[in-house]
C-alpha positions in Angstrom: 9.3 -17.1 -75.1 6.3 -15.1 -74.2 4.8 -15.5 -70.7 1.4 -15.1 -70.5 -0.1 -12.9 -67.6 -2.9 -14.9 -65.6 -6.3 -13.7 -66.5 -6.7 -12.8 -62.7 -4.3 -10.0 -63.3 -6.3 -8.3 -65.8 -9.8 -9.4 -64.6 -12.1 -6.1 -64.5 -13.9 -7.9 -61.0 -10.1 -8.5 -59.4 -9.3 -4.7 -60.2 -12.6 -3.1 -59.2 -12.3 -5.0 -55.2 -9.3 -3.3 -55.2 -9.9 -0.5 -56.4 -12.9 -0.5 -53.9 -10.9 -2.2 -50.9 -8.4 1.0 -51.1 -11.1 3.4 -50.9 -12.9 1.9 -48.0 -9.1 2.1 -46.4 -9.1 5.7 -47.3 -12.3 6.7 -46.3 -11.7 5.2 -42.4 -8.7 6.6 -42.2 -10.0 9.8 -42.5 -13.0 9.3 -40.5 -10.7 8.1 -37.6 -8.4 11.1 -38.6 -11.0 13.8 -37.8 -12.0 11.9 -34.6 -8.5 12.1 -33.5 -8.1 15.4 -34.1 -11.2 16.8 -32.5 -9.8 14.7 -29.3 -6.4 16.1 -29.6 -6.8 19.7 -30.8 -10.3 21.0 -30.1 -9.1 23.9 -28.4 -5.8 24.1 -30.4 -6.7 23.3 -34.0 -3.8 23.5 -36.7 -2.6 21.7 -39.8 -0.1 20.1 -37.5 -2.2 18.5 -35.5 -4.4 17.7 -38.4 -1.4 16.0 -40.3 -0.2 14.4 -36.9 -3.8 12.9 -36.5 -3.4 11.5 -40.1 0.3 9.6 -39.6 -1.1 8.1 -36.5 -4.8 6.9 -37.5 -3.1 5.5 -41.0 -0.7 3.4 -38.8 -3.6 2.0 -36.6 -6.0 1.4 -39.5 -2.9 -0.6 -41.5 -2.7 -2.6 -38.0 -6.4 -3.3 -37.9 -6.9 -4.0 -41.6 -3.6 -6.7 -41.3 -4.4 -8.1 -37.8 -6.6 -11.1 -37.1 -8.4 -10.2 -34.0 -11.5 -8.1 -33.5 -13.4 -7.0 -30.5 -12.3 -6.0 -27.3 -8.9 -7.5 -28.4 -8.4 -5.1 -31.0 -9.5 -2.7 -29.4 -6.8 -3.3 -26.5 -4.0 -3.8 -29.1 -4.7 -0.7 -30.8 -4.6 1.5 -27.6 -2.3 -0.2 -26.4 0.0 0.2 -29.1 -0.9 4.1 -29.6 -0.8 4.8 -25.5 3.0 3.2 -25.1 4.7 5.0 -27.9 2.8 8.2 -27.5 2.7 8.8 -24.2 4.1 5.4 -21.8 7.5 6.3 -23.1 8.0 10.2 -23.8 5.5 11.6 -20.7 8.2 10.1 -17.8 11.2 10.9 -20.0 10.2 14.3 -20.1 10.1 14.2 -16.4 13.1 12.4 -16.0 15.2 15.5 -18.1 12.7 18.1 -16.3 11.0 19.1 -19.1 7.8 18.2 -17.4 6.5 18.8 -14.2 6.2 15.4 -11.9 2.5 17.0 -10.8 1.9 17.2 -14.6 2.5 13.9 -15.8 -0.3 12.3 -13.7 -3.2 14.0 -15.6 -1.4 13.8 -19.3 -1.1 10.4 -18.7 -4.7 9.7 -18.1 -5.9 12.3 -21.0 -3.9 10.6 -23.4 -5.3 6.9 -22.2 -9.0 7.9 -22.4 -8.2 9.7 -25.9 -6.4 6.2 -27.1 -9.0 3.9 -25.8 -11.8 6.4 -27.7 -9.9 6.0 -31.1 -9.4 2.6 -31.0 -13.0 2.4 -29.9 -13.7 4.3 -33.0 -11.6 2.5 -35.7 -13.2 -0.8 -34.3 -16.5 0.5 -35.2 -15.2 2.1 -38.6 -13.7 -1.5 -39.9 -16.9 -3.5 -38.6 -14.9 -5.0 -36.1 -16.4 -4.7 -32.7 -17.8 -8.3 -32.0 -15.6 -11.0 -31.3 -15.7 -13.9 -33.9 -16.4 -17.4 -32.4 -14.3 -18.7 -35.2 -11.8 -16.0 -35.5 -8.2 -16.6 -38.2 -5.6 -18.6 -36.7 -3.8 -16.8 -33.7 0.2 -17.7 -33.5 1.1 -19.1 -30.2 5.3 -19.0 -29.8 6.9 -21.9 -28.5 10.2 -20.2 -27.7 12.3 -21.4 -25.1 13.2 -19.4 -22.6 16.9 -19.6 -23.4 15.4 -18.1 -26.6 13.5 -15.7 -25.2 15.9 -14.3 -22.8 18.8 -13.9 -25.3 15.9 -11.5 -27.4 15.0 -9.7 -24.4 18.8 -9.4 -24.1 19.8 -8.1 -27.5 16.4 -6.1 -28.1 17.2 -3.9 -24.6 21.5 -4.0 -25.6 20.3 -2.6 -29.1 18.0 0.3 -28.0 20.9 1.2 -25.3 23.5 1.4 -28.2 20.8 3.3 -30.2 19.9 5.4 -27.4 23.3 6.8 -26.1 24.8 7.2 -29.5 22.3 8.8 -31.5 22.1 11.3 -28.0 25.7 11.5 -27.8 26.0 12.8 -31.4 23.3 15.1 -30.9 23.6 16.4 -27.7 25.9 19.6 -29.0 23.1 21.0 -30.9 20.5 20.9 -27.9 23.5 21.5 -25.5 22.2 25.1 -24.2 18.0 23.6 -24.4 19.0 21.5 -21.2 21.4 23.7 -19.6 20.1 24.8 -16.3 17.9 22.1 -16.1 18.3 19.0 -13.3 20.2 15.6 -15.4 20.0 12.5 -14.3 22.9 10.1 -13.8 23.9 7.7 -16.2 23.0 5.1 -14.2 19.5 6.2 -13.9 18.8 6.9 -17.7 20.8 3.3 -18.3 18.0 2.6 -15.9 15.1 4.1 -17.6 15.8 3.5 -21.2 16.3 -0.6 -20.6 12.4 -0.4 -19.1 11.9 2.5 -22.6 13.4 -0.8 -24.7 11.0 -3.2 -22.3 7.9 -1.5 -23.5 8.9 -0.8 -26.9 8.9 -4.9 -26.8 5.6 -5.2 -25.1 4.3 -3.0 -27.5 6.0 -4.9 -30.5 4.1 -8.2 -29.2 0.7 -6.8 -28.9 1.1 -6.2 -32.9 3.5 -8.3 -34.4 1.6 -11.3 -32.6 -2.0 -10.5 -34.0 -0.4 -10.1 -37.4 0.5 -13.6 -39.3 2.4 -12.9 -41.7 6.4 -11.8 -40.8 7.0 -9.6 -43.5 3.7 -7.5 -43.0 5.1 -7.4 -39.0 8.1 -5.9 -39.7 7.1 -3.6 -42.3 4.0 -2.1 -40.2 6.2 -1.9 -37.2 9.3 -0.7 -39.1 7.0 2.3 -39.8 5.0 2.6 -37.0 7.6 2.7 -34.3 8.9 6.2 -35.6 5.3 7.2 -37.0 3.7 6.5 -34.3 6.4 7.1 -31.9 8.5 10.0 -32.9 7.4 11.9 -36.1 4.0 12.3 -35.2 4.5 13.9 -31.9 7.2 16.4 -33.1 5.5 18.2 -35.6 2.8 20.1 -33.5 3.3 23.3 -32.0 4.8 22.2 -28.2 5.5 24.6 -26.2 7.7 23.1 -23.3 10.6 22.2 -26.4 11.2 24.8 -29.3 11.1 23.5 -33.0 14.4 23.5 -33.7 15.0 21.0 -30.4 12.0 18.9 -32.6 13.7 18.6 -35.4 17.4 17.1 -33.9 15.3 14.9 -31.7 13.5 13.5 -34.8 16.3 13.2 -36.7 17.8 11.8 -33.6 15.5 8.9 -32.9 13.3 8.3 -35.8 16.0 5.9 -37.3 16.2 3.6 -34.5 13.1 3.4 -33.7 12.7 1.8 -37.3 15.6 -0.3 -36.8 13.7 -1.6 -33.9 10.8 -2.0 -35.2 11.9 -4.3 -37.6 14.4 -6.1 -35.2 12.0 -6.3 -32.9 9.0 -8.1 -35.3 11.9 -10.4 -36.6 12.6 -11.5 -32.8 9.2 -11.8 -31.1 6.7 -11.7 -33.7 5.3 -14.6 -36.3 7.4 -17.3 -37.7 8.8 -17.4 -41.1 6.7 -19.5 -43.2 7.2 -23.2 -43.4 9.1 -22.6 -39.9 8.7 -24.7 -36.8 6.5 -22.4 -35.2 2.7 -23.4 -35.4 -0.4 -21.3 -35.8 -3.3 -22.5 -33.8 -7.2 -22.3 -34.4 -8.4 -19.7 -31.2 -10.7 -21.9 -29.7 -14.2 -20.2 -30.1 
């Protein structure tokens, strides 16, 4: 028996949108690229940075082309998202191992704020989406318990400590003589530190995965953003306070869980499944 496609799939119209859809994509992508890059590397320009800008503004322009919010919203949910994994988390780490100076750490956190408020700024205004919409898509609203909630908040912070020590533990003889000499903190402290790393990796997870209805599109996007975003992108530019070899086991290191994550983390706090109990609900206009 012969199926016969529908005509939609072979419709010239259907096949020219998208055609024209993925070029728009393209196209503000790169726009938002450059502007990155000029923020990031105007005194330091290289095809690192230029590639790094790339990973990062295709991650935020796949969030704002699948999310339903617009605005101000967006625009906090984009630098949001960019500002935790690419600076909230790594800038006190580094001064926690003494890699960074504490009198440092003030001034690079504020830098890299203003320059992720500015790009999201920017990729609002690339996607035509600066104005909030009185009648905006449906926004999911949880209705979690909080037994619920606490067991996630449990499992996500138990699974990023696993992830944490044993990905470092299996490492840590290749970077050995990097931190020698250099002032480590107790085990207690980094337990410490990486349950409030696992804490924002969450917050960060709900500012996306809750603007983004559908669960498979959640998980995917933050499947790939957690490491993109998170990880790859800020280890392939030149740094000069860790060598590239160090870049390479610490990519290797934590690019894996941070997908694992990602996904675990979309699955646990993000939208329902469809035909679930959870509801989506009209925002109110």
């Amino acid at each position: 028996m012969v199926v016969e496609e529908p005509a939609s799939w072979r419709s010239p119209a259907v096949t020219d949108r998208t055609f024209k859809g993925s070029m728009k994509f393209i196209l503000r992508t790169l726009a938002a690229s450059i502007a990155l890059f000029l923020l990031n590397a105007a005194l330091r320009p290289s095809w690192e940075e230029a590639v790094s800008a790339l990973m990062v503004c295709t991650m935020l322009c796949w969030i704002t082309e699948r999310s339903r919010v617009s605005g101000a919203e967006l625009v906090a949910t984009l630098a949001g998202f960019y500002f935790i994994l690419a600076s909230a988390l790594n800038i006190p780490e580094g001064v926690f191992f003494d890699v960074i100076k504490v009198g440092q750490a003030p001034l690079m956190m504020a830098q890299q704020l203003g320059i992720a408020l500015a790009i999201a700024i920017v990729i609002a205004v690339l996607f035509g989406r600066t104005k909030m919409e009185a009648a905006a898509a449906p926004v999911w609203r949880s209705d979690m318990s909080i037994l619920g909630l606490i067991w996630r908040l449990a499992a996500s912070i138990g699974v990023f400590l696993v992830c944490y020590f044993g990905a470092g533990m299996l490492i840590f003889p290749l970077v050995k003589s990097y931190y020698q000499g250099r002032t480590m903190p107790t085990l207690e402290a980094m337990a410490a530190m990486v349950s409030l790393r696992a804490v924002l990796l969450i917050f960060a997870a709900g500012l996306v995965s809750r603007k983004i209805p559908n669960r498979k599109d959640a998980r995917l996007i933050l499947a790939t953003a957690f490491p993109v975003i998170g990880v790859i992108s800020l280890m392939i530019p030149h740094n000069e306070l860790m060598p590239p070899f160090v870049r390479l086991v610490h990519t290797v290191e934590t690019a894996p869980y941070y997908a694992l994550c990602g996904f675990l983390f979309a699955t646990w706090f993000g939208p329902p499944r469809a035909g679930g109990s959870k509801t989506f609900i009209a925002r109110s206009s």
